[in-house]
PDB file of N, H, CA, C and O in Angstrom:
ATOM      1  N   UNK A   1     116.158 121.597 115.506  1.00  0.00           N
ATOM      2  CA  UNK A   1     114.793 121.467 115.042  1.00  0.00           C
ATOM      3  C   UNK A   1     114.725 120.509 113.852  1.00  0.00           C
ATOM      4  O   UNK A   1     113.960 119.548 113.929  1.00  0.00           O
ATOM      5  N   UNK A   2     115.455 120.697 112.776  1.00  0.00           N
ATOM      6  H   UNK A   2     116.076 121.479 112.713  1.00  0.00           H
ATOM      7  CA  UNK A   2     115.520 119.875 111.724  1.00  0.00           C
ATOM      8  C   UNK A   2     116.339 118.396 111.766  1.00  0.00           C
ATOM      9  O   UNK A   2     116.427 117.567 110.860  1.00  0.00           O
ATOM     10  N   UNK A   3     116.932 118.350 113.189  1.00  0.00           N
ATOM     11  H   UNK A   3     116.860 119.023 113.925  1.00  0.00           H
ATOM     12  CA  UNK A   3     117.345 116.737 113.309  1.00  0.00           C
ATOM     13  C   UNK A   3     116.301 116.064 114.031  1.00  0.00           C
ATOM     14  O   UNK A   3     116.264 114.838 113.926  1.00  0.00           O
ATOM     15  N   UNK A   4     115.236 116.785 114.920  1.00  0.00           N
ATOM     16  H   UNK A   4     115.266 117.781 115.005  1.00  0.00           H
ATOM     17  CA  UNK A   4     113.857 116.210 115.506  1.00  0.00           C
ATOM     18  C   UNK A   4     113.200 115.971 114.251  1.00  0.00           C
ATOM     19  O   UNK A   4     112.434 115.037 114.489  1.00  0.00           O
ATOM     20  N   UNK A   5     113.078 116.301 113.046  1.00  0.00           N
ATOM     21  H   UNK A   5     113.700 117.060 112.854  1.00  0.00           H
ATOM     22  CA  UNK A   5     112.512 116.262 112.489  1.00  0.00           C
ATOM     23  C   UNK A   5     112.484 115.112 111.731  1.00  0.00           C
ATOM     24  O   UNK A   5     111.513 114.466 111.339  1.00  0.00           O
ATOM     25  N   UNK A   6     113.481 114.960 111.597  1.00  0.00           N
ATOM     26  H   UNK A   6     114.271 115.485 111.916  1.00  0.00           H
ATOM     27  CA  UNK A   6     114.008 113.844 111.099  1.00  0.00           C
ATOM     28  C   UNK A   6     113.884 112.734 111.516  1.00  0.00           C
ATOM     29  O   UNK A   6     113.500 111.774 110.846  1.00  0.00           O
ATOM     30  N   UNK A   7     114.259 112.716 112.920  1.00  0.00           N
ATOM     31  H   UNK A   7     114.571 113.495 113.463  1.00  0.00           H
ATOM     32  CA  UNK A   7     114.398 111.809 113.965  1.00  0.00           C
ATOM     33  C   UNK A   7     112.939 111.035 114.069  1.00  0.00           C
ATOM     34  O   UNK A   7     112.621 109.846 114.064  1.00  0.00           O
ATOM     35  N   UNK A   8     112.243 112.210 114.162  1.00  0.00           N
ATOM     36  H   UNK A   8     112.502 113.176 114.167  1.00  0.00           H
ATOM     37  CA  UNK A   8     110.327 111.880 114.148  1.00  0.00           C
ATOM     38  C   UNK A   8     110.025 110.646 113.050  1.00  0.00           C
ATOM     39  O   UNK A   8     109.855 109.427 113.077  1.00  0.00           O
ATOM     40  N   UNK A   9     110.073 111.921 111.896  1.00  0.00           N
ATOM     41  H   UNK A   9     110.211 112.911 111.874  1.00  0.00           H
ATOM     42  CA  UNK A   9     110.195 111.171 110.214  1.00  0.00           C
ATOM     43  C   UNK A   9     110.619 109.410 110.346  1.00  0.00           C
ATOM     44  O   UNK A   9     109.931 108.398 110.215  1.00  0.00           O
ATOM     45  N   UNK A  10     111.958 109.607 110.638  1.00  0.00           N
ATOM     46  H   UNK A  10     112.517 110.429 110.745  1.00  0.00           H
ATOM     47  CA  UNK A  10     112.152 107.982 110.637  1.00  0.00           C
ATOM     48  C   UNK A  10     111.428 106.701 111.874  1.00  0.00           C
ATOM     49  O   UNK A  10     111.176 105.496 111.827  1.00  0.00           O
ATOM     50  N   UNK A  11     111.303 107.836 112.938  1.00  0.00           N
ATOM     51  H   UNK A  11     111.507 108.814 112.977  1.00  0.00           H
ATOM     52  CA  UNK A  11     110.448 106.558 114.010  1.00  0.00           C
ATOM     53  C   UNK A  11     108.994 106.059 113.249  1.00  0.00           C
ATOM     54  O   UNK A  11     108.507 104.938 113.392  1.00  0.00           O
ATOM     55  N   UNK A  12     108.247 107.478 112.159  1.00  0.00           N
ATOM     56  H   UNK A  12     108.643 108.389 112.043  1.00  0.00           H
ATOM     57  CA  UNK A  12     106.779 107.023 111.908  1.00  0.00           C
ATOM     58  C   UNK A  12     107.504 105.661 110.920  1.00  0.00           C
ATOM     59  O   UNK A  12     107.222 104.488 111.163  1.00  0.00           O
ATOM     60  N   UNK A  13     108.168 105.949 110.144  1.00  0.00           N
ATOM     61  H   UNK A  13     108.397 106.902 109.946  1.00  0.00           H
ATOM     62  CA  UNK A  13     108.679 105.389 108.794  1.00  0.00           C
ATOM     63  C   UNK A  13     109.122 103.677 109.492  1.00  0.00           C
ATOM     64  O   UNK A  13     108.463 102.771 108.982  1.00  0.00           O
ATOM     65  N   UNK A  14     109.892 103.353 110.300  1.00  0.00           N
ATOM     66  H   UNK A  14     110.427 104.089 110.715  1.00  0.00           H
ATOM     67  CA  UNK A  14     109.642 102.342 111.522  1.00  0.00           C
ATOM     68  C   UNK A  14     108.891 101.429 111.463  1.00  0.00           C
ATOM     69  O   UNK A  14     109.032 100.327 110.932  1.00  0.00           O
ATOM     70  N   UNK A  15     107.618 102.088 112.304  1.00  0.00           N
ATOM     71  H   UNK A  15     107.503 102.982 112.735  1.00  0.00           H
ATOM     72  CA  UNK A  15     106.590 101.780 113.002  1.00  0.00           C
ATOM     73  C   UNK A  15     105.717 101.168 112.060  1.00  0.00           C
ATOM     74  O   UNK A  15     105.253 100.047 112.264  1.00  0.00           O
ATOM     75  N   UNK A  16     105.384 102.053 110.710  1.00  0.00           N
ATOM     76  H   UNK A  16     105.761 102.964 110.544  1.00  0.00           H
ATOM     77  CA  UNK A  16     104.898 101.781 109.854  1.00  0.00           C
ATOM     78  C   UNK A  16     105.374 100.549 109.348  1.00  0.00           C
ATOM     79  O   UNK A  16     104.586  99.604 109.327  1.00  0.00           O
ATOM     80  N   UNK A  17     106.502 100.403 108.949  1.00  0.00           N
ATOM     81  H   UNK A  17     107.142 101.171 108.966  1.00  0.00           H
ATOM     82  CA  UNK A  17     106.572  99.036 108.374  1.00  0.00           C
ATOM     83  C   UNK A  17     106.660  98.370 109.475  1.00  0.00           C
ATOM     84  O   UNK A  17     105.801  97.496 109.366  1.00  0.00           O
ATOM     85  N   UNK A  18     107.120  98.268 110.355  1.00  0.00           N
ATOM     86  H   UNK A  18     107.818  98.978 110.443  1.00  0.00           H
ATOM     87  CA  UNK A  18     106.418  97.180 111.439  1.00  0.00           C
ATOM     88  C   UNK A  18     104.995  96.476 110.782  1.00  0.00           C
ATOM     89  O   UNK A  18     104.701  95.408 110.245  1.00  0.00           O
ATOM     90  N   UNK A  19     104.170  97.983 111.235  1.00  0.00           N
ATOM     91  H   UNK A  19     104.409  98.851 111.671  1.00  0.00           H
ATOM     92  CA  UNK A  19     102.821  97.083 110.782  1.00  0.00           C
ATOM     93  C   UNK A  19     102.757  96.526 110.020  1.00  0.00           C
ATOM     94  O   UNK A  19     102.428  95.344 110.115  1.00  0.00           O
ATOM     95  N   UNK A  20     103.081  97.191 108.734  1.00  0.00           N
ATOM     96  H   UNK A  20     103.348  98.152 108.657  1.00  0.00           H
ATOM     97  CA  UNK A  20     103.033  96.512 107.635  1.00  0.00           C
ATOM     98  C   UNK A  20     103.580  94.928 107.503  1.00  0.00           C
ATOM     99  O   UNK A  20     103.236  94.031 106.734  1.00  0.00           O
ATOM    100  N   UNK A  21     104.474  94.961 108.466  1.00  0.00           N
ATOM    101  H   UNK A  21     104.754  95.690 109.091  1.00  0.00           H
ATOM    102  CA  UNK A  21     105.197  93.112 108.262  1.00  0.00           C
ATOM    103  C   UNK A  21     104.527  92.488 109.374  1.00  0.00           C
ATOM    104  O   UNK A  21     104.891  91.344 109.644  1.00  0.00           O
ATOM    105  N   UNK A  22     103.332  93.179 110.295  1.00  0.00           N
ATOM    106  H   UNK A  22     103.037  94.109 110.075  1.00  0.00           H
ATOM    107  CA  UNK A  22     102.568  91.821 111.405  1.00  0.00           C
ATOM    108  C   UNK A  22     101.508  91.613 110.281  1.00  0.00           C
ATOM    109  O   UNK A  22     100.939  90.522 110.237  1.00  0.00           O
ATOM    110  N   UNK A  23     101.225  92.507 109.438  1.00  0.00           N
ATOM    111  H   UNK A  23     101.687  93.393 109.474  1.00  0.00           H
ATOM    112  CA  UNK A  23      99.828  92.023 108.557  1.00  0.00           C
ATOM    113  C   UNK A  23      99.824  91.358 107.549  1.00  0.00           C
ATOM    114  O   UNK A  23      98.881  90.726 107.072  1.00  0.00           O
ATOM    115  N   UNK A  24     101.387  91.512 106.984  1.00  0.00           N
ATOM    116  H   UNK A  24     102.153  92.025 107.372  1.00  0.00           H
ATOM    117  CA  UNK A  24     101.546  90.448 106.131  1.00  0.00           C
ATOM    118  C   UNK A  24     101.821  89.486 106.641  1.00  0.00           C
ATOM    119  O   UNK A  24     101.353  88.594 105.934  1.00  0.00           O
ATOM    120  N   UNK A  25     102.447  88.953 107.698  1.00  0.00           N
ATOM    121  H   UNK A  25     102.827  89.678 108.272  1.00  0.00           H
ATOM    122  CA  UNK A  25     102.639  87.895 108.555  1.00  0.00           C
ATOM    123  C   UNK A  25     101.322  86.813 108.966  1.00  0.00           C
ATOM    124  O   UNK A  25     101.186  85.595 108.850  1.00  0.00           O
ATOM    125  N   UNK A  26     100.156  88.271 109.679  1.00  0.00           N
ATOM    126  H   UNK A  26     100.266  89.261 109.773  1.00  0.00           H
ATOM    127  CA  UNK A  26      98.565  87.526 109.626  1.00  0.00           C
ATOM    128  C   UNK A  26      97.921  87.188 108.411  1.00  0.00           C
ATOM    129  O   UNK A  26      97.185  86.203 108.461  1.00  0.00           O
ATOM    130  N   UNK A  27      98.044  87.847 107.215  1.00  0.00           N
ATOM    131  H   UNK A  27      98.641  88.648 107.175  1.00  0.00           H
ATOM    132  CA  UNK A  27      97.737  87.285 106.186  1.00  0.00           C
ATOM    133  C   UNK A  27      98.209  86.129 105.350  1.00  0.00           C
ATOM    134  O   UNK A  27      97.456  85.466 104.637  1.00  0.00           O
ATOM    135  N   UNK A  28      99.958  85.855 105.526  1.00  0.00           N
ATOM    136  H   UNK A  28     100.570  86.393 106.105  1.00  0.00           H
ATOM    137  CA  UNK A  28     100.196  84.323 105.201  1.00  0.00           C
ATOM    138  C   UNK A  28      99.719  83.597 106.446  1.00  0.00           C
ATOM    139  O   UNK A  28      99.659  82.368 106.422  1.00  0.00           O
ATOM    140  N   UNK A  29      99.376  84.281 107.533  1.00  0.00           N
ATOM    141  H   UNK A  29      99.426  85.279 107.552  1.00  0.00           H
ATOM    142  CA  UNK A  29      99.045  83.072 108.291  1.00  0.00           C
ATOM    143  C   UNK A  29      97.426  82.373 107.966  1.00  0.00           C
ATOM    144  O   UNK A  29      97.025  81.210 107.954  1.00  0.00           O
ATOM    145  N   UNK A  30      96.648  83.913 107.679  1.00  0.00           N
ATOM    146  H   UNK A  30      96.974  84.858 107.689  1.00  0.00           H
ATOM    147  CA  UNK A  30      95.228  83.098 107.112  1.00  0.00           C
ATOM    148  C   UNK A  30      95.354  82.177 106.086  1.00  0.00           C
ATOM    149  O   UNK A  30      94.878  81.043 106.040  1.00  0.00           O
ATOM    150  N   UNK A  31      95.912  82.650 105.411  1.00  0.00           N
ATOM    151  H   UNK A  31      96.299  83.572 105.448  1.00  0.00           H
ATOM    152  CA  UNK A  31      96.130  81.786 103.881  1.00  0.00           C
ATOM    153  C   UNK A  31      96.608  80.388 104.246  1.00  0.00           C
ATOM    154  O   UNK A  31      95.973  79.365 103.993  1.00  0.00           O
ATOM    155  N   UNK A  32      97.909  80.442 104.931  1.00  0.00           N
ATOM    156  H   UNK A  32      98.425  81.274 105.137  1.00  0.00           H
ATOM    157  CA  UNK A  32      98.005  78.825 105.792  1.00  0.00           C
ATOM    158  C   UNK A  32      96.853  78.427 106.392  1.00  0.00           C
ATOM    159  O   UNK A  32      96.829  77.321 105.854  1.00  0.00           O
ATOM    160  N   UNK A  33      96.136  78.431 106.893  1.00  0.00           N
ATOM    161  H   UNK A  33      96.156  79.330 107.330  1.00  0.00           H
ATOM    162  CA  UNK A  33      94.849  78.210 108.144  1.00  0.00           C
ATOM    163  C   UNK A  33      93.384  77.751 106.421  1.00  0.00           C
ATOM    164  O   UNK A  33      92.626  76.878 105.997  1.00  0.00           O
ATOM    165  N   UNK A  34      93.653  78.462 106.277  1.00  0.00           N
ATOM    166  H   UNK A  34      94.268  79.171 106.622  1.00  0.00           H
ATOM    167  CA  UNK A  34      92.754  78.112 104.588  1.00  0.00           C
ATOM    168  C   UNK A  34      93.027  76.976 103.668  1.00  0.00           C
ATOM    169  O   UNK A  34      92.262  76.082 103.305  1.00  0.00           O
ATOM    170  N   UNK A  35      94.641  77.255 103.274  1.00  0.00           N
ATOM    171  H   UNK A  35      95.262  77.981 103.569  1.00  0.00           H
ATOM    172  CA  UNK A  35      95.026  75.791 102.746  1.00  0.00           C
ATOM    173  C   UNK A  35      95.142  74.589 103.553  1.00  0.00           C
ATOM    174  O   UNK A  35      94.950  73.459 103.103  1.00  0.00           O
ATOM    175  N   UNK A  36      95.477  74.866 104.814  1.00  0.00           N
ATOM    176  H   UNK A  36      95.633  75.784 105.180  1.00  0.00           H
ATOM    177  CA  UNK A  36      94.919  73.782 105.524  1.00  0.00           C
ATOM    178  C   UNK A  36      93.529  73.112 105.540  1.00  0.00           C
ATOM    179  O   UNK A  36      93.356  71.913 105.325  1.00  0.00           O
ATOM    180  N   UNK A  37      92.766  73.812 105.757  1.00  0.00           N
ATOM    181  H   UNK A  37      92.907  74.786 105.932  1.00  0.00           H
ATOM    182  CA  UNK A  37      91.511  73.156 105.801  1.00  0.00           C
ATOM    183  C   UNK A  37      91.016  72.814 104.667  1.00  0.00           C
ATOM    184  O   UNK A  37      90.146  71.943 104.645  1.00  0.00           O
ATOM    185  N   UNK A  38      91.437  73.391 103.540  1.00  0.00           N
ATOM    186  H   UNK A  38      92.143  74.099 103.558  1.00  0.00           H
ATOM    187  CA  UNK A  38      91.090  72.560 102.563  1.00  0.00           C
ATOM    188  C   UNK A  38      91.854  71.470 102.204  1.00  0.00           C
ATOM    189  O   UNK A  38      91.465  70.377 101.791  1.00  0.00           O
ATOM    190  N   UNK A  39      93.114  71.912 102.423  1.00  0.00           N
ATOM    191  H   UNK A  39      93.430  72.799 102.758  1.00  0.00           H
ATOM    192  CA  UNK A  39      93.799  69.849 102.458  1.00  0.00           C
ATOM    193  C   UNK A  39      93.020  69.282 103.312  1.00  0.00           C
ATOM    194  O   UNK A  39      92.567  68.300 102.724  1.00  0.00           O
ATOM    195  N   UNK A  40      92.530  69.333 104.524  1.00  0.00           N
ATOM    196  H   UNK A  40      92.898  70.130 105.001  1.00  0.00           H
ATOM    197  CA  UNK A  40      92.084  68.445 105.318  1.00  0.00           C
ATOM    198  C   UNK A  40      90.903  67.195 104.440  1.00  0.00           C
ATOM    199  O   UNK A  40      90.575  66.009 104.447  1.00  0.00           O
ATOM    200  N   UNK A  41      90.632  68.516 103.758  1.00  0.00           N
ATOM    201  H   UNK A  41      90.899  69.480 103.752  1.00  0.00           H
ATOM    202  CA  UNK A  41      88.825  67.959 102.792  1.00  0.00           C
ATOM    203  C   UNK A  41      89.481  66.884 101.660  1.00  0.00           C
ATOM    204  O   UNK A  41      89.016  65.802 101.302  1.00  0.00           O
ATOM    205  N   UNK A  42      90.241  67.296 101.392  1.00  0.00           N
ATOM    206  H   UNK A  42      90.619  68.175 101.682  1.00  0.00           H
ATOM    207  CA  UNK A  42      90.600  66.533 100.299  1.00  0.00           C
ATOM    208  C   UNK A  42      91.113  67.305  99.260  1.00  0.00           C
ATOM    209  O   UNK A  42      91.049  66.758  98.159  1.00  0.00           O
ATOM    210  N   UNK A  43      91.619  68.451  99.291  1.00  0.00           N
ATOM    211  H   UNK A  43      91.672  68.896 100.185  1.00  0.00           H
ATOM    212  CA  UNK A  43      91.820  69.290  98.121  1.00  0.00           C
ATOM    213  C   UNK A  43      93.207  69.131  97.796  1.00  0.00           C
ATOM    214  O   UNK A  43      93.864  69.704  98.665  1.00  0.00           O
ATOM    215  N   UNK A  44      93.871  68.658  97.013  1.00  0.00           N
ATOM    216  H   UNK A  44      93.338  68.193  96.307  1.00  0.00           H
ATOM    217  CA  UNK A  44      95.012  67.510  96.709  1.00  0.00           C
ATOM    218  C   UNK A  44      96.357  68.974  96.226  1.00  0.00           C
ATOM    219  O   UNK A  44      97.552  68.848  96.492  1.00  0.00           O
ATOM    220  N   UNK A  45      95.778  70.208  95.526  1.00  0.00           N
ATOM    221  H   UNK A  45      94.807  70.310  95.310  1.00  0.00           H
ATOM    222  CA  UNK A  45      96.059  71.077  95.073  1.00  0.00           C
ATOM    223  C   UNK A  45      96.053  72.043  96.609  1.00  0.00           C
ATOM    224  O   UNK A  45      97.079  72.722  96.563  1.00  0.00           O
ATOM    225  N   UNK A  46      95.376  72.310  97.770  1.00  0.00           N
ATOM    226  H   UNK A  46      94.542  71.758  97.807  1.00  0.00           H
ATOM    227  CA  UNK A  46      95.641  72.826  98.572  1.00  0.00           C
ATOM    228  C   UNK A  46      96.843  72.208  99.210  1.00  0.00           C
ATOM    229  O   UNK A  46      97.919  72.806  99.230  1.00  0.00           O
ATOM    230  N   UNK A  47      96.693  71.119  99.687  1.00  0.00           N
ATOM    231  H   UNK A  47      95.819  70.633  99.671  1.00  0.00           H
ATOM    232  CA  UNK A  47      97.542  69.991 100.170  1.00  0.00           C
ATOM    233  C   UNK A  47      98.993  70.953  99.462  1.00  0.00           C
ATOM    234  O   UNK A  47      99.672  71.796 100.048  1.00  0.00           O
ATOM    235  N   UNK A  48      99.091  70.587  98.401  1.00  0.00           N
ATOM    236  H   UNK A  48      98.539  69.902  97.925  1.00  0.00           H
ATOM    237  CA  UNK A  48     100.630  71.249  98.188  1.00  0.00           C
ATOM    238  C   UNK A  48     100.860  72.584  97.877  1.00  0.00           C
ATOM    239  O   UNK A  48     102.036  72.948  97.881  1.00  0.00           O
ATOM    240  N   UNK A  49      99.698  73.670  97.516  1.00  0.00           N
ATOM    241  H   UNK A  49      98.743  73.374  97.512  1.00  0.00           H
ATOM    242  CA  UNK A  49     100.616  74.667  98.553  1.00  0.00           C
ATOM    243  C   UNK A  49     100.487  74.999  99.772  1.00  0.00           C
ATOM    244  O   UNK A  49     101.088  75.951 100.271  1.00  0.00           O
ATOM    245  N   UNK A  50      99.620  74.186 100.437  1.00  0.00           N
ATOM    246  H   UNK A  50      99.132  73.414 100.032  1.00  0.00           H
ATOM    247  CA  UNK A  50      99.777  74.374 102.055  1.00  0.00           C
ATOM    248  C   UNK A  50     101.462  74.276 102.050  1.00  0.00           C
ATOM    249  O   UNK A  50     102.186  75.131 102.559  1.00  0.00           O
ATOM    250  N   UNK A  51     101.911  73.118 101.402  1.00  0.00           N
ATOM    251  H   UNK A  51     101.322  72.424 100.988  1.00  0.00           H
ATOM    252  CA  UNK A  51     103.358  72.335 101.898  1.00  0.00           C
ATOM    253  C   UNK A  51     104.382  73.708 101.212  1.00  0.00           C
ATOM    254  O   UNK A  51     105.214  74.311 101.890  1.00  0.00           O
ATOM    255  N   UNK A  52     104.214  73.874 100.384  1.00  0.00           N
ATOM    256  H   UNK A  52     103.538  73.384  99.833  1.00  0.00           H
ATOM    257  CA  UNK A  52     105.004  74.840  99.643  1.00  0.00           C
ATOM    258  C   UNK A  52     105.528  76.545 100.634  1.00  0.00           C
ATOM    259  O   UNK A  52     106.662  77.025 100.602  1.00  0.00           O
ATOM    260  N   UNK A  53     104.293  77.148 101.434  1.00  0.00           N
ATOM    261  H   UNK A  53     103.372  76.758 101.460  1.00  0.00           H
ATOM    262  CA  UNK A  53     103.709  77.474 101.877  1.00  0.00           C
ATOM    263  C   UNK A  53     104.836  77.558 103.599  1.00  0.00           C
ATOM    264  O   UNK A  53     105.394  78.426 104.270  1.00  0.00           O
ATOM    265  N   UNK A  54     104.685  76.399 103.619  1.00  0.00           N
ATOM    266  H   UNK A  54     104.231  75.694 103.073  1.00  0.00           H
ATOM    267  CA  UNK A  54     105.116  75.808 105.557  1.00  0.00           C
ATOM    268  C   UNK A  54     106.671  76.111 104.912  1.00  0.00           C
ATOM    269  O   UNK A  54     107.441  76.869 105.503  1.00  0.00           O
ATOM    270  N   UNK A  55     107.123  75.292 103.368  1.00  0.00           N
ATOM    271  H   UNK A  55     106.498  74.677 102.888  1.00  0.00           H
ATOM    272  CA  UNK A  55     108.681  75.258 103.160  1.00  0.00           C
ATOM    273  C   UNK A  55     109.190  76.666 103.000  1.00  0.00           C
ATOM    274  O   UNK A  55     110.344  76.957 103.316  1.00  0.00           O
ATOM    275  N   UNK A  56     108.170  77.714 102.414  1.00  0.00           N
ATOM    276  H   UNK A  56     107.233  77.477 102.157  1.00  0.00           H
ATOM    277  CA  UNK A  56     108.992  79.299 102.175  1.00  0.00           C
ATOM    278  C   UNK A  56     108.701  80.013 103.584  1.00  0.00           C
ATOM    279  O   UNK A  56     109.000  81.202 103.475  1.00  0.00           O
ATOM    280  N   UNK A  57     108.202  79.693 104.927  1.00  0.00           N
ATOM    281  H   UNK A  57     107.960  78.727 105.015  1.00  0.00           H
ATOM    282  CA  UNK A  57     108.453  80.374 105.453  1.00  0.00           C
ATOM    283  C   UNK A  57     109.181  79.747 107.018  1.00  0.00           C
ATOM    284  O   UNK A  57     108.853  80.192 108.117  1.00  0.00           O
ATOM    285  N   UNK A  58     110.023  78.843 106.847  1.00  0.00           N
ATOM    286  H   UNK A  58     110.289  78.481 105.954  1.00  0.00           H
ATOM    287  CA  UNK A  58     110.902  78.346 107.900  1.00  0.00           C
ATOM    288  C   UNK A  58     111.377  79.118 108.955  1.00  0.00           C
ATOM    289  O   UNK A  58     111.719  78.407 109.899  1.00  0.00           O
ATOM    290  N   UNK A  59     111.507  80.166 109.122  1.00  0.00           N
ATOM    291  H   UNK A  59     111.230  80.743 108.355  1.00  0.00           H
ATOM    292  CA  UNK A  59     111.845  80.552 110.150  1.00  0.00           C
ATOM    293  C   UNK A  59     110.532  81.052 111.261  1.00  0.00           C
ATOM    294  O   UNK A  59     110.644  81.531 112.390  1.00  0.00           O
ATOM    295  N   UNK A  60     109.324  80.749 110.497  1.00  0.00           N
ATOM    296  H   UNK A  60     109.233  80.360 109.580  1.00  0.00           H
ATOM    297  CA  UNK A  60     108.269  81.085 111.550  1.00  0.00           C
ATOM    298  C   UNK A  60     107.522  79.826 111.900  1.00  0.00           C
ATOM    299  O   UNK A  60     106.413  79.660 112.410  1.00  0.00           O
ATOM    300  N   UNK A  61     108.367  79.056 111.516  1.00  0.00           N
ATOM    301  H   UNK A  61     109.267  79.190 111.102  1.00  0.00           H
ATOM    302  CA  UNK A  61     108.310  77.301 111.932  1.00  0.00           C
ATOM    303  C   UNK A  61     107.401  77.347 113.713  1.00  0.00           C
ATOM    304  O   UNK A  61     106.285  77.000 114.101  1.00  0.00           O
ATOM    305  N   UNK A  62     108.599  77.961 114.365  1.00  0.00           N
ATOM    306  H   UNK A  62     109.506  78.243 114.051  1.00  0.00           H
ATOM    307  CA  UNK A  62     108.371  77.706 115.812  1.00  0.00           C
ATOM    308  C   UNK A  62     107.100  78.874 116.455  1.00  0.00           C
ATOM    309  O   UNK A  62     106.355  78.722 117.424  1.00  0.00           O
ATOM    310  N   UNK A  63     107.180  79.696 115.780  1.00  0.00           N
ATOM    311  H   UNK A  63     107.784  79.820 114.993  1.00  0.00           H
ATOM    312  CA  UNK A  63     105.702  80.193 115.876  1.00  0.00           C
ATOM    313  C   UNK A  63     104.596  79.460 115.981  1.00  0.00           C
ATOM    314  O   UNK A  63     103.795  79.285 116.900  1.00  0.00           O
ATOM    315  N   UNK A  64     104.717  78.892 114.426  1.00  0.00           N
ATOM    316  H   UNK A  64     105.367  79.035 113.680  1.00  0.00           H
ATOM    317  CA  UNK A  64     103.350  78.437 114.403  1.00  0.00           C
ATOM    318  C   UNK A  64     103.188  77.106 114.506  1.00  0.00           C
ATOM    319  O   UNK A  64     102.140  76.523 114.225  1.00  0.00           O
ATOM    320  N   UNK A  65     104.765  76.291 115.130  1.00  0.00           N
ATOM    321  H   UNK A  65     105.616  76.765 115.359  1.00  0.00           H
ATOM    322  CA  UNK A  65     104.078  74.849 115.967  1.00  0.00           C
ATOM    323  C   UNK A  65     103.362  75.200 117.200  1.00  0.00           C
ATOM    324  O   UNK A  65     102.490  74.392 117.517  1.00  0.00           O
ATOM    325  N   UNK A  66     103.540  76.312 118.044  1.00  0.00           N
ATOM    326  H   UNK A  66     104.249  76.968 117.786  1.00  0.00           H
ATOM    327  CA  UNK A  66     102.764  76.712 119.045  1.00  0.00           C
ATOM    328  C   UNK A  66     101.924  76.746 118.886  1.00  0.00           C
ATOM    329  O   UNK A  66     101.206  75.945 119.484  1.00  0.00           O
ATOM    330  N   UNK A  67     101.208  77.889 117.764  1.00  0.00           N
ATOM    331  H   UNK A  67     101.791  78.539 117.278  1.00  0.00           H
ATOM    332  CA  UNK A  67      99.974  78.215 117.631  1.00  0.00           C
ATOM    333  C   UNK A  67      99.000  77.361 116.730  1.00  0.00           C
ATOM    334  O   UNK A  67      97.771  77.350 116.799  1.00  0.00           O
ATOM    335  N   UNK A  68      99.714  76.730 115.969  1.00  0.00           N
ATOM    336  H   UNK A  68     100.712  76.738 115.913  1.00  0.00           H
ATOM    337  CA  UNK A  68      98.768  75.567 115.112  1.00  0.00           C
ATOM    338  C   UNK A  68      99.798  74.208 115.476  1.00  0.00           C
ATOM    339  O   UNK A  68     100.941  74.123 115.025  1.00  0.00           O
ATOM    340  N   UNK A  69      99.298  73.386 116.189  1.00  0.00           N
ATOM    341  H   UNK A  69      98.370  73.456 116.555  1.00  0.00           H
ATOM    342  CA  UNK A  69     100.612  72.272 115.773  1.00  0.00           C
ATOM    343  C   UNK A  69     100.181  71.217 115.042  1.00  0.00           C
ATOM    344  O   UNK A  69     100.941  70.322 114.672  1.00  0.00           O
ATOM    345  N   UNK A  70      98.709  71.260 114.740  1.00  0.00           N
ATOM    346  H   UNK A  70      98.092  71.987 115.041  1.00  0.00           H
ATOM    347  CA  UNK A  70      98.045  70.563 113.204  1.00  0.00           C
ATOM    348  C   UNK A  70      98.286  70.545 112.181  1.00  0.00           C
ATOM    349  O   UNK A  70      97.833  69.851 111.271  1.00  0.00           O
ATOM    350  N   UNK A  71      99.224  71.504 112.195  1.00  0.00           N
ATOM    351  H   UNK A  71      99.591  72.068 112.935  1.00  0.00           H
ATOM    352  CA  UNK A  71      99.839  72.232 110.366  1.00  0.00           C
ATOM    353  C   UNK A  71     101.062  70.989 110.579  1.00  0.00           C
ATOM    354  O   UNK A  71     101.566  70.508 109.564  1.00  0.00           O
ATOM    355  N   UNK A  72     101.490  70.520 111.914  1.00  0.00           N
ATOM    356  H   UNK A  72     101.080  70.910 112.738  1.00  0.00           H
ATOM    357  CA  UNK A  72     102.807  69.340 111.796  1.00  0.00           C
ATOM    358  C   UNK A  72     102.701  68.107 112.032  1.00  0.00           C
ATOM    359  O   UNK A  72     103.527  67.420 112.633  1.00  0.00           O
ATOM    360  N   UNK A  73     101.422  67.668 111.456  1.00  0.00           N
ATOM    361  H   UNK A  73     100.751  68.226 110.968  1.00  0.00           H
ATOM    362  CA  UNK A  73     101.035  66.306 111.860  1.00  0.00           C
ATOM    363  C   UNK A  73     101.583  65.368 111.432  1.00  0.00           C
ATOM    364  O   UNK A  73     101.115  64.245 111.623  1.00  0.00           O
ATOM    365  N   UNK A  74     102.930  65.602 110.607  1.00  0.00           N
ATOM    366  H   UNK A  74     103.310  66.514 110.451  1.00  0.00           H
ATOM    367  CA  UNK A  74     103.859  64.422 110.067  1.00  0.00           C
ATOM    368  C   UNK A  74     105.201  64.428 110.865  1.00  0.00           C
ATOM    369  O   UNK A  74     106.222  63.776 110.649  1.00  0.00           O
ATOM    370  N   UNK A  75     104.975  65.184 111.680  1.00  0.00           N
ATOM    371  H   UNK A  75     104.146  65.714 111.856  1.00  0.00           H
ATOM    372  CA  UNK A  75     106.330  65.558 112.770  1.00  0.00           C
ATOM    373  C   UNK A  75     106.017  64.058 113.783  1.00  0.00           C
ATOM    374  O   UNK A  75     106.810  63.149 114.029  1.00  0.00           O
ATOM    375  N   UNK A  76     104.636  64.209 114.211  1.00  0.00           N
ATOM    376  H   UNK A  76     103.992  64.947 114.011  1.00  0.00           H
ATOM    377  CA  UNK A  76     104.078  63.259 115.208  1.00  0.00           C
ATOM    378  C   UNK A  76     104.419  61.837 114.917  1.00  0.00           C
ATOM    379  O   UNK A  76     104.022  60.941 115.662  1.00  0.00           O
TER     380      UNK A  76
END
């Protein structure tokens, strides 16, 4: 009984941070999608931490050439 319990305990404990790391994930992704568009305008200060931004999170590179590939228009 008390190793189900446990067992339970750690799947919620899991799951939970799961979520917790797709929403922080969607939330640097808004924040990218934001500094983008304001670099687009001209915002010289978005512009670099958009760039700052793309450099701290490299490993979700290939993510989001799929899903945005506007964010790599110096790749082109």
């Amino acid at each position: 009984m008390v190793r189900t319990s446990i067992a339970a305990a750690i799947a919620c404990m899991t799951l939970s941070a799961g979520a917790a790391t797709a929403s922080a994930q969607e939330a640097r992704e808004a924040q990218l999608i934001g500094f983008h568009q304001l670099c687009e305008r001209g915002d010289k200060p978005a512009c670099v931490k958009f760039g700052m931004m793309l450099q701290q999170n490299r490993d979700r590179h290939d993510d989001w050439r799929r899903s945005h590939p506007e964010f790599f228009f110096f790749e082109r």
